[in-house]
Steps between C-alpha positions, in 0.01 A plus 500: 500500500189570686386869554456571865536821749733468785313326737573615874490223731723324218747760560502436840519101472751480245753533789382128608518323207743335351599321144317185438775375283838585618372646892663882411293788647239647259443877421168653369537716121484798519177468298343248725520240217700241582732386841872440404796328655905544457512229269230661280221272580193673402152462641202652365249757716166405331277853423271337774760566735612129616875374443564163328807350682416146414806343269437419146298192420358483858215323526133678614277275473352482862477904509124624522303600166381830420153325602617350803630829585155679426294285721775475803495912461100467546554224794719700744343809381205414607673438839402117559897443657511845682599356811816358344605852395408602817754302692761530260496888542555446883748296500706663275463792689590360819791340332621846324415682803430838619717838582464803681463828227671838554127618611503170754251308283548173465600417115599143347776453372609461169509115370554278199253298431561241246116290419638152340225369300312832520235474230304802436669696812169523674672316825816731473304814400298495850845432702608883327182619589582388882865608455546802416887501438497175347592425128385183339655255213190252342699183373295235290543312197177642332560831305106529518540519811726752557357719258273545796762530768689700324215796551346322824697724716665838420830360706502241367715294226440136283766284365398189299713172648475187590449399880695190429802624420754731629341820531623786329531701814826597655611336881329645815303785281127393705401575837183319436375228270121407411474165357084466471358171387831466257826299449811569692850405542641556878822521379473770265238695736773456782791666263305768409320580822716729746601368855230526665277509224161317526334245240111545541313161305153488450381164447167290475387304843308168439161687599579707157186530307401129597145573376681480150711231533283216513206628283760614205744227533766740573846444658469502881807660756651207707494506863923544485512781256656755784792217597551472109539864494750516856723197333541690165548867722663403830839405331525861386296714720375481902158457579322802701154438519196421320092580508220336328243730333138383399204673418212455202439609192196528289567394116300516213556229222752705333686559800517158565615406157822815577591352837537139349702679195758657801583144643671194377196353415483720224755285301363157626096545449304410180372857390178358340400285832599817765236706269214259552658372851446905614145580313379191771582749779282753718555814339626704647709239757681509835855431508774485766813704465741322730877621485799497697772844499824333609796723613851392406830756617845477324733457777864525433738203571 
């Protein structure tokens, strides 16, 4: 069993979680080395700090690299998408909300934040830099990944799962969940979103880096991406509002070569043809950033 201290924020998230194989509520060790359930289902805490709920045999094989993970911690590092974090941060504060202290200043309130398909953290570490009270759960499929998340944010916490299946988190345990350029399922988000709860999506617009598109044969965004997204959401969760965010970004060659890697074209381009496809461009080149933050709210009935 791995080696690990008792990691913090995992203390505090263990609460939400529950067994990915028979749905019992999971405990943290004592040690910090492993999460356990009644029926003495055992989950290792790697010494990284990240916990692998993902059932035995489960596939990976989409999850990021250790060097796609390198160069997207260099992309948003270097702040090309900080508008996105920008706007994720207020909305999850408005949907948290504030309260009055004992000193009558105006605090937020504590919230769950659960970031499905969360990557390195960096979009759920700036939401707990804008919310204070707030502790945060990084789900992805990639354990290089959330080797990173797992220290992106001292509150908060990275489980290894997959976004396609039933997630190993118990009913109604979120008051908020990110879901940033990854899958989803409405009907899982719903179940473990509380009433009143809000779904926050960030997803390409068609304007999304269309310099790129056409010059490096990449997959383009359909005009009727955001009904796609209502049809597979509406059934589960209300629509309250959306707002469309563009703005450029400058990219150097190697930039350009990370933002293909974080799309879908990653797994549909010939690597040898994108190389020479991307040398033919200015250097460095102007690129739209064109996204759309789209509010969903767990009503009850």
């Amino acid at each position: 069993m791995p080696t690990t201290s008792v990691n913090p924020a995992l203390q505090r998230v263990a609460a939400w979680l529950h067994c990915p194989v028979c749905a019992q509520e999971l405990t943290l060790a004592q040690d910090g080395g492993a999460l356990r359930c009644p029926a003495r289902h055992s989950f290792d805490v790697a010494k990284q700090g990240y916990a692998n709920l993902l059932p035995g045999g489960a596939h990976t094989g989409t999850g990021d690299t250790t060097a796609m993970v390198a160069a997207r911690v260099d992309f948003l590092g270097a702040g090309h998408y900080a508008p996105i974090a920008t706007a994720l941060a207020e909305a999850v504060r408005a949907a948290v909300g504030e309260t009055v202290g004992e000193a009558g200043v105006r605090e937020d309130r504590a919230g769950r934040v659960v970031d499905l398909g969360a990557g390195t953290g960096h979009y759920l570490a700036a939401v707990l830099d804008a919310v204070p009270g707030a502790t945060g759960l990084a789900l992805d499929i990639s354990k290089f990944a959330l080797r990173r998340a797992a220290k992106a944010h001292p509150r908060a916490a990275a489980v290894v799962c997959d976004a396609w299946k039933p997630l190993p988190l118990r009913d109604g345990v979120a008051d908020v969940v990110l879901n940033v350029f990854a899958p989803r399922r409405g009907e899982e988000i719903r179940r473990v979103l509380r009433p009143g709860g809000e779904l926050l999506v960030v997803s390409p617009t068609p304007k999304h880096l269309r310099e790129l598109v056409g010059e490096l044969g990449l997959l383009g965004v359909d005009d009727r991406k955001d009904e796609r997204l209502a049809r597979t959401l509406v059934p589960h969760l209300s629509p309250a509002g959306a707002r469309e965010l563009t703005f450029g970004v400058r990219l150097s060659h190697a930039e350009v070569a990370t933002v293909v890697g974080m799309g879908p074209s990653a797994w549909h381009t010939d690597a040898d043809a994108l190389v020479a496809r991307i040398a033919a461009l200015p250097d460095p080149v102007e690129v739209t950033a064109s996204v759309t933050l789209s509010r969903f709210v767990h009503t009850p009935g």
